[in-house]
PDB file of N, CA, C, O and CB in Angstrom:
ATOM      1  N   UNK A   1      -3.555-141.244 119.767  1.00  0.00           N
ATOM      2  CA  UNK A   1      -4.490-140.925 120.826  1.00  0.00           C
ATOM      3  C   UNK A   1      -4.189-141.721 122.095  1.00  0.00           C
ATOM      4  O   UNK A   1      -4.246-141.193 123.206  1.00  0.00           O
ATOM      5  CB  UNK A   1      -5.911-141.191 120.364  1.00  0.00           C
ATOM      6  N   UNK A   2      -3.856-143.050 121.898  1.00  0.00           N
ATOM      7  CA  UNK A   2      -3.319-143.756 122.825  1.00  0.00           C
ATOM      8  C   UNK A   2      -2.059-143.178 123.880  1.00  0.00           C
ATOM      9  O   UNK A   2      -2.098-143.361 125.097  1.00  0.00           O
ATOM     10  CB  UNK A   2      -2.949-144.820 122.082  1.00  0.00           C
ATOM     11  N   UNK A   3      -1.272-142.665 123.380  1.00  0.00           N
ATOM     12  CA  UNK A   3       0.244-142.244 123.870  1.00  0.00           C
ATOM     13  C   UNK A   3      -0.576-141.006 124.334  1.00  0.00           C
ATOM     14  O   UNK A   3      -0.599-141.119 125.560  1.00  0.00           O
ATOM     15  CB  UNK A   3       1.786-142.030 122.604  1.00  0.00           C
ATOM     16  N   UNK A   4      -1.154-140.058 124.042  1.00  0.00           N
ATOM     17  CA  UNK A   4      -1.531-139.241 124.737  1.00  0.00           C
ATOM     18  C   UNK A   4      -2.620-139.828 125.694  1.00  0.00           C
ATOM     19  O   UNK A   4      -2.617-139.108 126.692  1.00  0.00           O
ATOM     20  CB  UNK A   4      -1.851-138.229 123.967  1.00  0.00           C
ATOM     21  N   UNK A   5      -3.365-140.625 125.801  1.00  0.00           N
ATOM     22  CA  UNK A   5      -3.929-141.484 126.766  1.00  0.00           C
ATOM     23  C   UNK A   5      -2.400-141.618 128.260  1.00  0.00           C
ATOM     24  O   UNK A   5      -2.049-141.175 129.354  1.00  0.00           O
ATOM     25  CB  UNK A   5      -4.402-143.251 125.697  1.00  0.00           C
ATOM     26  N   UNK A   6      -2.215-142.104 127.696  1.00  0.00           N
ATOM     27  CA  UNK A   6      -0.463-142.530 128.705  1.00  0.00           C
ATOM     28  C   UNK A   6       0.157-141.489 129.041  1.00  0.00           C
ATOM     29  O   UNK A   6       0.186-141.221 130.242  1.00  0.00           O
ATOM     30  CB  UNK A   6       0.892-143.355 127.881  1.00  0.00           C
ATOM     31  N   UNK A   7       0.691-140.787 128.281  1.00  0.00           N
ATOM     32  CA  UNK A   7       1.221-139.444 128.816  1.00  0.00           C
ATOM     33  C   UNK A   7       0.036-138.884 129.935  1.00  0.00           C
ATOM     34  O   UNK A   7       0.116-139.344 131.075  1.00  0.00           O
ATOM     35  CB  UNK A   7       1.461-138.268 127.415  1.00  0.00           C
ATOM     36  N   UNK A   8      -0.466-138.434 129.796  1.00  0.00           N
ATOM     37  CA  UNK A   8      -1.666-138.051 130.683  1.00  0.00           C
ATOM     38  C   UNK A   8      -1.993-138.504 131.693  1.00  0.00           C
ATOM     39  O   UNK A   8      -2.155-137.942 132.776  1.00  0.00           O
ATOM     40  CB  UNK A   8      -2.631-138.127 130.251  1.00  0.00           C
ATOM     41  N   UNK A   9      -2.127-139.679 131.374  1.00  0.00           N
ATOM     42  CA  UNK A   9      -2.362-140.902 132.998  1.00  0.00           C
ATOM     43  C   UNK A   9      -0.956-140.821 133.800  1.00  0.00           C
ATOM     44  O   UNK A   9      -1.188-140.606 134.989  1.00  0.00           O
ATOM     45  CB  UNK A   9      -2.608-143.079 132.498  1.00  0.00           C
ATOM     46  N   UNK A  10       0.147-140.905 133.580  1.00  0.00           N
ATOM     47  CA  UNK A  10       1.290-140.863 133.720  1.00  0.00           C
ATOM     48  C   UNK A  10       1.579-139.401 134.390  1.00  0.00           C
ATOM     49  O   UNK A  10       1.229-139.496 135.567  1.00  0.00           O
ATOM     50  CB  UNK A  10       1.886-141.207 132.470  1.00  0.00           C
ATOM     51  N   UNK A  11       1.925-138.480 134.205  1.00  0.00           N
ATOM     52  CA  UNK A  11       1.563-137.188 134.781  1.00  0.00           C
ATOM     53  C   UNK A  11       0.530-137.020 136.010  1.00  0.00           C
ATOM     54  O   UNK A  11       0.782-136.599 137.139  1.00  0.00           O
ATOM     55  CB  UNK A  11       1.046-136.457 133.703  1.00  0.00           C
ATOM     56  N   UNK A  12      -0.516-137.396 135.562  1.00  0.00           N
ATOM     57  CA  UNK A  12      -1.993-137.072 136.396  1.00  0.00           C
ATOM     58  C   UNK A  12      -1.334-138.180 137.567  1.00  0.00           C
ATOM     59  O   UNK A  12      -0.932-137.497 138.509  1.00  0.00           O
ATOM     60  CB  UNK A  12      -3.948-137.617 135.408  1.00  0.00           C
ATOM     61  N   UNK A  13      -1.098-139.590 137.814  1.00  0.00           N
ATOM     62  CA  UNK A  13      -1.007-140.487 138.964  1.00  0.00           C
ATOM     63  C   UNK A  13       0.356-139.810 139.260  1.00  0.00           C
ATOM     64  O   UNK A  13       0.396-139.539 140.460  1.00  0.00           O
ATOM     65  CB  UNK A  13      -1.084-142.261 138.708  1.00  0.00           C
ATOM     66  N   UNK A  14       1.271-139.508 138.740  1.00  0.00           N
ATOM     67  CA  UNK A  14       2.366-138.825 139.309  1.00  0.00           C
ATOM     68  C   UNK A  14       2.447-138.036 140.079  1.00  0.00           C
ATOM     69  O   UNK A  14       3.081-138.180 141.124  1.00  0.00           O
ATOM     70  CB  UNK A  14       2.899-138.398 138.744  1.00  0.00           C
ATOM     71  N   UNK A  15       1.722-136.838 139.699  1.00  0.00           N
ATOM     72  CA  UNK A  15       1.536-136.129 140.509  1.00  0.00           C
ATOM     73  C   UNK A  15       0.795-135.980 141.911  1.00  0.00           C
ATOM     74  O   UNK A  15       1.171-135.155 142.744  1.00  0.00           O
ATOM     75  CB  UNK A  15       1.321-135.608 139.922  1.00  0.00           C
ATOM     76  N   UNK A  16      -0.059-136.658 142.071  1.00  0.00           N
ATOM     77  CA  UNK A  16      -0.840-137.081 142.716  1.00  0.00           C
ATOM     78  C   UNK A  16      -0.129-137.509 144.036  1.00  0.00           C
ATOM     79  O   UNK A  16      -0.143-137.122 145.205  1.00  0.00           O
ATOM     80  CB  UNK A  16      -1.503-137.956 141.998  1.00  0.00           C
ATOM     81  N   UNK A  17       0.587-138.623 143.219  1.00  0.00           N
ATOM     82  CA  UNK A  17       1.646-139.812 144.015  1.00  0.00           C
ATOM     83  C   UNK A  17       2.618-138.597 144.932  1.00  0.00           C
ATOM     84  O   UNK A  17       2.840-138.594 146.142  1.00  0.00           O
ATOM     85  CB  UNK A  17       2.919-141.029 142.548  1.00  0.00           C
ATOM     86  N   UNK A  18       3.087-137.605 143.880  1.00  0.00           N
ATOM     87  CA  UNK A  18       4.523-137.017 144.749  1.00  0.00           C
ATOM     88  C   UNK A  18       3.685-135.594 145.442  1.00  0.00           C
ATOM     89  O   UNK A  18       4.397-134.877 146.145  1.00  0.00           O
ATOM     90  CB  UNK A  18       6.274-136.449 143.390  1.00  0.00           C
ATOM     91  N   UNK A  19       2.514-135.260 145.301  1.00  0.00           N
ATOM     92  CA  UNK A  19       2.125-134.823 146.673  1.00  0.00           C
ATOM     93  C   UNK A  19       1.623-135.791 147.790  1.00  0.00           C
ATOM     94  O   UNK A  19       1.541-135.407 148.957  1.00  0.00           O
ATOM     95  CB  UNK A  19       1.118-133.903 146.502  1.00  0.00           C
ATOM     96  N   UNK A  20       1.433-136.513 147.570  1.00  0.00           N
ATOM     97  CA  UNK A  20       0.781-137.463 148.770  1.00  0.00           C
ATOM     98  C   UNK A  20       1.887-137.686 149.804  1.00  0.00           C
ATOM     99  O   UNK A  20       1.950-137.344 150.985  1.00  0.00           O
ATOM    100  CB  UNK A  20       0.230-139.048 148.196  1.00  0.00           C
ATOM    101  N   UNK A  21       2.969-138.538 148.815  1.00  0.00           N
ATOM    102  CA  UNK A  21       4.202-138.663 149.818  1.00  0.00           C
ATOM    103  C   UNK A  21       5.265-137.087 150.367  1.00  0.00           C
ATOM    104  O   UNK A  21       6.042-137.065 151.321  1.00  0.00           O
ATOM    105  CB  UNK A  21       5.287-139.813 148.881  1.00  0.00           C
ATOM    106  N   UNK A  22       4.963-135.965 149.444  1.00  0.00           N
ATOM    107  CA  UNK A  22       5.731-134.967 149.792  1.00  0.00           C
ATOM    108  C   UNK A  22       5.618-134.370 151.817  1.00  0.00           C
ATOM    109  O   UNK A  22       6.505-133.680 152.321  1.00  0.00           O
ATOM    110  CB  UNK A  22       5.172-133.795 148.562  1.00  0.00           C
ATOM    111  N   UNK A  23       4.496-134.802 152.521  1.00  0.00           N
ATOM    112  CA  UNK A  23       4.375-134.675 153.487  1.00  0.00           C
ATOM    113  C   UNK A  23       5.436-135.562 154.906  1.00  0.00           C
ATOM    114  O   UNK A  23       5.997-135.242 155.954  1.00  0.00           O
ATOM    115  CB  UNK A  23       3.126-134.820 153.285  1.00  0.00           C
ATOM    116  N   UNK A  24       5.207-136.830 154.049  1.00  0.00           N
ATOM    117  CA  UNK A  24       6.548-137.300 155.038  1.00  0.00           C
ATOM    118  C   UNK A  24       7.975-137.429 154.575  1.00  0.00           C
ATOM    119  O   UNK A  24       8.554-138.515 154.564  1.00  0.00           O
ATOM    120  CB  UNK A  24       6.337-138.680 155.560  1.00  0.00           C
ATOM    121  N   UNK A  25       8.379-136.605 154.297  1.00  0.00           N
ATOM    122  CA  UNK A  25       9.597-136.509 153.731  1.00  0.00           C
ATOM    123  C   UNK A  25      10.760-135.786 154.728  1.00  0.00           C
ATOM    124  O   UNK A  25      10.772-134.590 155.018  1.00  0.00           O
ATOM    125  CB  UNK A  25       9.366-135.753 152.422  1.00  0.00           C
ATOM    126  N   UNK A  26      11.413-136.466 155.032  1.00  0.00           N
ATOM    127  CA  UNK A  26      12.501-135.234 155.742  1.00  0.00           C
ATOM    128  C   UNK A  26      12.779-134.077 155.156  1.00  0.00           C
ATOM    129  O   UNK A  26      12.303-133.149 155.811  1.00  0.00           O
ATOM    130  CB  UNK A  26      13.869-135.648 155.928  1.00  0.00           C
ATOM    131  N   UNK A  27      13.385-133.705 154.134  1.00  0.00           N
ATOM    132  CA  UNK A  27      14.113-133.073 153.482  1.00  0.00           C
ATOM    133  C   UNK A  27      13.084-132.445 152.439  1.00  0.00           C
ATOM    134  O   UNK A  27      12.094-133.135 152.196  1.00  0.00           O
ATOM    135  CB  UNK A  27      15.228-133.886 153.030  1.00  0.00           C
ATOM    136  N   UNK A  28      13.155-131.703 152.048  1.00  0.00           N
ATOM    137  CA  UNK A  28      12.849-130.849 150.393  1.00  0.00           C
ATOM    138  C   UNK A  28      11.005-131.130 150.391  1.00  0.00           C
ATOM    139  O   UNK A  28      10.389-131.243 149.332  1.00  0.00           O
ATOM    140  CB  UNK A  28      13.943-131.991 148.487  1.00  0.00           C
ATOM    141  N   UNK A  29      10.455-131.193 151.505  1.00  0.00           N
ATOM    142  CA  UNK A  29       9.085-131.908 150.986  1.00  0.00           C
ATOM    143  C   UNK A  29       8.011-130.453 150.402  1.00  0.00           C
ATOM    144  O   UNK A  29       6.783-130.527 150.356  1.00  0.00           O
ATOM    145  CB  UNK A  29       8.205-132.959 152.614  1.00  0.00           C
ATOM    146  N   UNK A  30       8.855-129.150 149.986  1.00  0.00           N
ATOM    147  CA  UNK A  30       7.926-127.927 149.553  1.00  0.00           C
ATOM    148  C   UNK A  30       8.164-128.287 147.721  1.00  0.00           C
ATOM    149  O   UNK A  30       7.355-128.279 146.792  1.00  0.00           O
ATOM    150  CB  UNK A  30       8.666-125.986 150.272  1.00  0.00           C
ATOM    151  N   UNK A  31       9.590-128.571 147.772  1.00  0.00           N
ATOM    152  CA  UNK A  31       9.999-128.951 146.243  1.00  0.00           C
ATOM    153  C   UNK A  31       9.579-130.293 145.745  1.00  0.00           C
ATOM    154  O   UNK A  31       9.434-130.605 144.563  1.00  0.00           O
ATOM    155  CB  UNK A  31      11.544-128.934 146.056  1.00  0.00           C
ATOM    156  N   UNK A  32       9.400-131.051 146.795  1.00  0.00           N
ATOM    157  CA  UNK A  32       8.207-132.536 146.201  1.00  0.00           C
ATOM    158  C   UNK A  32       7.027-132.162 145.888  1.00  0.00           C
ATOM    159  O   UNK A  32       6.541-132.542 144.823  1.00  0.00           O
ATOM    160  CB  UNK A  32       7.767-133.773 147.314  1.00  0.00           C
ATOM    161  N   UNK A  33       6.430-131.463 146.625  1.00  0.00           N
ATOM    162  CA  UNK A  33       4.988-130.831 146.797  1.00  0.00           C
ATOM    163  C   UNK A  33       5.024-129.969 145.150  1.00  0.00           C
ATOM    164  O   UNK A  33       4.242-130.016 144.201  1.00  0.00           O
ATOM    165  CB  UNK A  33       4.842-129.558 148.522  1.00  0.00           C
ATOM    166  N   UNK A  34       5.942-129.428 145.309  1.00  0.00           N
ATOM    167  CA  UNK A  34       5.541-128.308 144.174  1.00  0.00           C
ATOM    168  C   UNK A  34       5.772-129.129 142.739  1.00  0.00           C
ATOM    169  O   UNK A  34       5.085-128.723 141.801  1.00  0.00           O
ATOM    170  CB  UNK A  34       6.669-126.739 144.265  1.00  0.00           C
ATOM    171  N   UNK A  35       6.644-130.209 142.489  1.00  0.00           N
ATOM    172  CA  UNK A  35       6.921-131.197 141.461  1.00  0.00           C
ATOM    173  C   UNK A  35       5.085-131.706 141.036  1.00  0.00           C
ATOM    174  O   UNK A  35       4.476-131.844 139.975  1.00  0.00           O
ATOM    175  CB  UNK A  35       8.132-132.652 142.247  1.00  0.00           C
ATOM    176  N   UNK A  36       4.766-131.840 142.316  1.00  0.00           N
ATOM    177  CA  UNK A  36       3.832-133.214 142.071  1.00  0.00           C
ATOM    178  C   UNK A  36       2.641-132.515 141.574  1.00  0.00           C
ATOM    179  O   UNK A  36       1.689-133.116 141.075  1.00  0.00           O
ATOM    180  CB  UNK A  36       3.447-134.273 143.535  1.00  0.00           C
ATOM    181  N   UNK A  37       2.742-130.266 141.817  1.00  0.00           N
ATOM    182  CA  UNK A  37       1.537-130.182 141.295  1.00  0.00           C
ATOM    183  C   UNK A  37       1.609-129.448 139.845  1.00  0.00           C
ATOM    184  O   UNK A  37       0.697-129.130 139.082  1.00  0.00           O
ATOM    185  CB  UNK A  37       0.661-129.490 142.303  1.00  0.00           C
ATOM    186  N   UNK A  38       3.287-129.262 139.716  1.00  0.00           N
ATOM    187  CA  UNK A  38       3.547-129.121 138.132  1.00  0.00           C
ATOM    188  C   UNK A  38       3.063-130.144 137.007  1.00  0.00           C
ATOM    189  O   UNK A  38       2.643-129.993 135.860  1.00  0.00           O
ATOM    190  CB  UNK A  38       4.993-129.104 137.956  1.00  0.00           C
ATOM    191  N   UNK A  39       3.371-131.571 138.058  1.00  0.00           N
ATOM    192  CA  UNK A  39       2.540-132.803 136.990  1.00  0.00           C
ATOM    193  C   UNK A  39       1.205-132.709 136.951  1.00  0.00           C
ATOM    194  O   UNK A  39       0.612-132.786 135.875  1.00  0.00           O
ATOM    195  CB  UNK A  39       2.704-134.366 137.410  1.00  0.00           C
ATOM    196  N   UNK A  40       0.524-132.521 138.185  1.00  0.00           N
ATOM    197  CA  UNK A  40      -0.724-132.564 137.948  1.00  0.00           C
ATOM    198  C   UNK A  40      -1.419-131.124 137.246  1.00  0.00           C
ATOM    199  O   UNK A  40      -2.596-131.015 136.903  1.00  0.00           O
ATOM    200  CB  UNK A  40      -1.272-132.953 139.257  1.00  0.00           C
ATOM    201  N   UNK A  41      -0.662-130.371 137.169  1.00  0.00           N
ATOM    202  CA  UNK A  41      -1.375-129.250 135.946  1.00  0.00           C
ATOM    203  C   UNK A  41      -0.673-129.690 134.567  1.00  0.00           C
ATOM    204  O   UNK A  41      -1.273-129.890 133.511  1.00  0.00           O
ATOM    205  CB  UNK A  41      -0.943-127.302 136.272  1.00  0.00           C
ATOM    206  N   UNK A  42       0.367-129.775 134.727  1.00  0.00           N
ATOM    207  CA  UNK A  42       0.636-130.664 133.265  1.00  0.00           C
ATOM    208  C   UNK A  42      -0.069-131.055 132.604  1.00  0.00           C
ATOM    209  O   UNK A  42      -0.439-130.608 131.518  1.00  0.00           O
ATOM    210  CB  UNK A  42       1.161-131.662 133.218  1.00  0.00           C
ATOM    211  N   UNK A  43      -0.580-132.546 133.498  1.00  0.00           N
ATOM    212  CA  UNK A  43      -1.271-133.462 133.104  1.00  0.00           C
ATOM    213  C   UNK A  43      -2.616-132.775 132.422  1.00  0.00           C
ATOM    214  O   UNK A  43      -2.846-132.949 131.226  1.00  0.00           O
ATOM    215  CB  UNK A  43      -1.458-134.388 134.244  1.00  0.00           C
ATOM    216  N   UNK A  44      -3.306-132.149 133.086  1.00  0.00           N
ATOM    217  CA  UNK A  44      -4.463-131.212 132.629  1.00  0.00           C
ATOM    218  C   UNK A  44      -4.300-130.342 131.190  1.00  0.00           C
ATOM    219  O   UNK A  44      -5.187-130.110 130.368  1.00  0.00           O
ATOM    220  CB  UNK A  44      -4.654-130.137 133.824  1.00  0.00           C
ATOM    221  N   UNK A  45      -2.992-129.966 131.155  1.00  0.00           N
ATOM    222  CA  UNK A  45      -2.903-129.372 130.048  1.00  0.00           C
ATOM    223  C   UNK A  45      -3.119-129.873 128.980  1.00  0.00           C
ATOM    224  O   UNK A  45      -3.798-129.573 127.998  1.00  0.00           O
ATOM    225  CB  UNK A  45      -2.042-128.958 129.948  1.00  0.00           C
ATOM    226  N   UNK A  46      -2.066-131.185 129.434  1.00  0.00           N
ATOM    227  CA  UNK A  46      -2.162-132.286 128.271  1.00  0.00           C
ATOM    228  C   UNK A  46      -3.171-133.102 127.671  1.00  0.00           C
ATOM    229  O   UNK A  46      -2.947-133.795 126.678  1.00  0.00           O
ATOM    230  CB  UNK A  46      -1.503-133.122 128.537  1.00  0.00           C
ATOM    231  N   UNK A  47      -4.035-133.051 128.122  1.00  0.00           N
ATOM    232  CA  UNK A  47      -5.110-133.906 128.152  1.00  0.00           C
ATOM    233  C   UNK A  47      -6.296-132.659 127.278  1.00  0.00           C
ATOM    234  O   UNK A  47      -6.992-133.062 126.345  1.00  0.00           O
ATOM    235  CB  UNK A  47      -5.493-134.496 130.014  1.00  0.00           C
ATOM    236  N   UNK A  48      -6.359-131.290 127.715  1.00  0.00           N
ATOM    237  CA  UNK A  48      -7.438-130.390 127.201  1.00  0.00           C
ATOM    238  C   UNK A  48      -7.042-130.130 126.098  1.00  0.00           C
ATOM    239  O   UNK A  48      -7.780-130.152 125.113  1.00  0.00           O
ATOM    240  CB  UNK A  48      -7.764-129.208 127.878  1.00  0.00           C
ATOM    241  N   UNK A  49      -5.735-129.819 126.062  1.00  0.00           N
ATOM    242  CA  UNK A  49      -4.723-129.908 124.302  1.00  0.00           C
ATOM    243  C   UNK A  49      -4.669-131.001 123.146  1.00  0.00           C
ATOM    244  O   UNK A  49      -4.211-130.936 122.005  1.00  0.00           O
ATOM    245  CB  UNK A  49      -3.116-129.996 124.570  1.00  0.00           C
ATOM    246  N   UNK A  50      -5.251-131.951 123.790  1.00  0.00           N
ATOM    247  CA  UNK A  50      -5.125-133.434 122.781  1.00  0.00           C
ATOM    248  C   UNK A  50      -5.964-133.582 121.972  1.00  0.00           C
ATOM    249  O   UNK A  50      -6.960-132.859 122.010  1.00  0.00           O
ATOM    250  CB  UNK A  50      -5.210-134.749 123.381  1.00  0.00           C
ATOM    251  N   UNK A  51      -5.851-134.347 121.210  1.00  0.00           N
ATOM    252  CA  UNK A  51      -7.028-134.711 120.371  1.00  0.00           C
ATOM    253  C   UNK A  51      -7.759-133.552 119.596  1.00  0.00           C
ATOM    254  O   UNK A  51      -7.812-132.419 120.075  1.00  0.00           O
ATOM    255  CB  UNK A  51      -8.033-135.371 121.263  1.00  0.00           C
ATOM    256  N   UNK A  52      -8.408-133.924 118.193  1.00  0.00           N
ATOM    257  CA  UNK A  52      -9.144-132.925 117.258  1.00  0.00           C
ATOM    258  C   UNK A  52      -9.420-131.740 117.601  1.00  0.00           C
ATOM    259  O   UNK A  52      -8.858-130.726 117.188  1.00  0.00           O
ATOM    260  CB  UNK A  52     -10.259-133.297 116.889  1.00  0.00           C
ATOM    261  N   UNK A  53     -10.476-131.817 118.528  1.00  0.00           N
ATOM    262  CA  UNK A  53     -11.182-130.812 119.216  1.00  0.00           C
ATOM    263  C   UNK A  53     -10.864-130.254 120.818  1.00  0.00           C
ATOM    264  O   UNK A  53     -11.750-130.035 121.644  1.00  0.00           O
ATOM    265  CB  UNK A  53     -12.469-131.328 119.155  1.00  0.00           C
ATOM    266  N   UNK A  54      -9.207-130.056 121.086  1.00  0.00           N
ATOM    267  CA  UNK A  54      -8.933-129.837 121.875  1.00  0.00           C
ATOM    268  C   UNK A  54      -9.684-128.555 122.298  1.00  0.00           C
ATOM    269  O   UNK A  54     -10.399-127.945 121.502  1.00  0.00           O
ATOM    270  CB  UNK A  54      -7.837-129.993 121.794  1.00  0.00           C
ATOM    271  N   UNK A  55      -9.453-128.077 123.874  1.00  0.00           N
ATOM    272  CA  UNK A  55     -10.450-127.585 124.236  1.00  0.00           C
ATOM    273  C   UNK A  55      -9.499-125.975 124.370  1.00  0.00           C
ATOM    274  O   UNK A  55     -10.004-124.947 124.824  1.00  0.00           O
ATOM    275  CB  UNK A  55     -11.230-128.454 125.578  1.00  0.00           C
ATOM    276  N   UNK A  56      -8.144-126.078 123.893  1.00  0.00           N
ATOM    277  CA  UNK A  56      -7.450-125.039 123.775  1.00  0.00           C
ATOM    278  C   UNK A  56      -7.146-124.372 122.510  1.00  0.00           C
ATOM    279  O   UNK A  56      -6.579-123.303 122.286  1.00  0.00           O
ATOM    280  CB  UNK A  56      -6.500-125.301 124.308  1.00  0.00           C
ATOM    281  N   UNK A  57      -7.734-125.391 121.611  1.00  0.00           N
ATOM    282  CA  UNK A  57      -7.298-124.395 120.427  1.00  0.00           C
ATOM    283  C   UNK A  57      -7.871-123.173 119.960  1.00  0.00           C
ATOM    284  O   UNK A  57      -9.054-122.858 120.089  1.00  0.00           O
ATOM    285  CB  UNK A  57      -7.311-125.003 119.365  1.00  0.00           C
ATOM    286  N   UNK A  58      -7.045-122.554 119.454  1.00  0.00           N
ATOM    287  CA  UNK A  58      -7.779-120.912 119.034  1.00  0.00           C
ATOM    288  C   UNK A  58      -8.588-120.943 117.730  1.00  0.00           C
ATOM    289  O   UNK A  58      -8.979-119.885 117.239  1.00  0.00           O
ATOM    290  CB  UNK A  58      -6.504-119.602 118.714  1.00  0.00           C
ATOM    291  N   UNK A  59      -8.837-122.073 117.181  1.00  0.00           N
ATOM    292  CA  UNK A  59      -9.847-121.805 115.724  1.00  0.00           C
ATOM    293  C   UNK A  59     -11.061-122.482 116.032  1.00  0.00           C
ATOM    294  O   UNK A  59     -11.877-122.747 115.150  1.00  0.00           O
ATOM    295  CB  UNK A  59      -9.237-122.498 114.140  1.00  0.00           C
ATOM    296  N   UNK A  60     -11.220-122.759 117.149  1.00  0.00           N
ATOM    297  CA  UNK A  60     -12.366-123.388 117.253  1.00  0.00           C
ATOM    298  C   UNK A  60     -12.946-122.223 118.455  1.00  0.00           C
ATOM    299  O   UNK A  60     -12.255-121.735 119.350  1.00  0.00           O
ATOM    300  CB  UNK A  60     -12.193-125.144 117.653  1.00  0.00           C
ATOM    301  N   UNK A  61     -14.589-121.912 118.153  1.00  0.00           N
ATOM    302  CA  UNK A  61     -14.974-121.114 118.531  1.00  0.00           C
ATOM    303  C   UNK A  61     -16.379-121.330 119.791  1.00  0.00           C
ATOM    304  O   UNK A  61     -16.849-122.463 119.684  1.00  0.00           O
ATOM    305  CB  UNK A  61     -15.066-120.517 117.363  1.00  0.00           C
ATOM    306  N   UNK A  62     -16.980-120.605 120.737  1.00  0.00           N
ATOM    307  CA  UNK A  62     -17.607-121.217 121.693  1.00  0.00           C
ATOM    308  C   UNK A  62     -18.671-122.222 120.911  1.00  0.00           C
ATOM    309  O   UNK A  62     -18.848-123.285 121.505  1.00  0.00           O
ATOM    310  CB  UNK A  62     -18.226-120.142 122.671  1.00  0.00           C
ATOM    311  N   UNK A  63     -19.404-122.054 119.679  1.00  0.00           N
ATOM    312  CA  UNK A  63     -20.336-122.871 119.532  1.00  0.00           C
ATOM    313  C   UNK A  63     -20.024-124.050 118.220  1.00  0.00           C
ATOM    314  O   UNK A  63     -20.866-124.502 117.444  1.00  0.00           O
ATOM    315  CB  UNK A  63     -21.559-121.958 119.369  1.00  0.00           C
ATOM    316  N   UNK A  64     -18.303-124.417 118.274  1.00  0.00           N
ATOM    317  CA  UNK A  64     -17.891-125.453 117.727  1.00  0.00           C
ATOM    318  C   UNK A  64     -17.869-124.712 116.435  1.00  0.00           C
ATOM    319  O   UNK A  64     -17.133-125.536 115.893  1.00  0.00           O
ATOM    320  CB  UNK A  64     -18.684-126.745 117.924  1.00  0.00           C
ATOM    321  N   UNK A  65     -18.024-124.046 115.726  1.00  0.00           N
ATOM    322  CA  UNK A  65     -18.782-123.508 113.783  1.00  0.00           C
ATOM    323  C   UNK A  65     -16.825-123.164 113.873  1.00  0.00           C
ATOM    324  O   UNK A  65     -15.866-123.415 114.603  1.00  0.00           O
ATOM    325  CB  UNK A  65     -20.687-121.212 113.397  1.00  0.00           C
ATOM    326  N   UNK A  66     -17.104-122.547 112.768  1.00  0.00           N
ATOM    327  CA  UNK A  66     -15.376-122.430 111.926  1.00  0.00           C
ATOM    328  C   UNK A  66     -15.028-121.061 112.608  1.00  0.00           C
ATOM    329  O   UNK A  66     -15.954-120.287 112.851  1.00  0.00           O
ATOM    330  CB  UNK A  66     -15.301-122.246 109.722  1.00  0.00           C
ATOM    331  N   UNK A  67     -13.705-120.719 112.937  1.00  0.00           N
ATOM    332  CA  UNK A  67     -13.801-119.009 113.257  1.00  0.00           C
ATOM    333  C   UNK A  67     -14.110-118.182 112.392  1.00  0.00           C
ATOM    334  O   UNK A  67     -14.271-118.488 111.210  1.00  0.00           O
ATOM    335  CB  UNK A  67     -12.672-118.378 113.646  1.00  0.00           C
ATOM    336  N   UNK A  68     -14.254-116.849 112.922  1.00  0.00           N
ATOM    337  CA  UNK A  68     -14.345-115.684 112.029  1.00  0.00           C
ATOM    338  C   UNK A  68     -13.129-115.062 111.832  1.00  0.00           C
ATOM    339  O   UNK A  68     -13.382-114.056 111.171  1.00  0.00           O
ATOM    340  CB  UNK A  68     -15.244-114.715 112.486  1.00  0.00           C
ATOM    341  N   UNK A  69     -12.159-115.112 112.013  1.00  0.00           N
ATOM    342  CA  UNK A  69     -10.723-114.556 111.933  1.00  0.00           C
ATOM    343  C   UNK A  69     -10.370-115.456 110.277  1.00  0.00           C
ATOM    344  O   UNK A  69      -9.272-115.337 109.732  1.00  0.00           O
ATOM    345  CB  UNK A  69      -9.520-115.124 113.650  1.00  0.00           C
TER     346      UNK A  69
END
């Protein structure tokens, strides 16, 4: 749970970081921009996917109970 703690934080300030600076950049600052918001949806992914009761899995159903499938 920890390492996915880190992974997550790691991604999420990353991204963050390489849009912030993608504005003063000479060169390539649409492909910094676009890096920094691949991490920051990443990061989101990673984080709703983690743990027991991730918020993506398909057997878990809107009111938490077991599926019907």
């Amino acid at each position: 749970m920890i390492i996915s703690f880190i992974v997550y934080l790691v991604l999420f300030i990353g991204g963050i970081v390489l849009m912030g600076i993608s504005h003063g950049l000479p060169d390539f600052q649409a492909l910094v921009f676009s890096a920094g918001l691949a991490a920051f949806c990443l990061s989101m992914a990673w984080i709703m996917r983690a743990g027991r009761s991730g918020a993506t899995r398909r057997s878990d159903n809107w009111d938490g109970g077991p599926s019907t499938s």
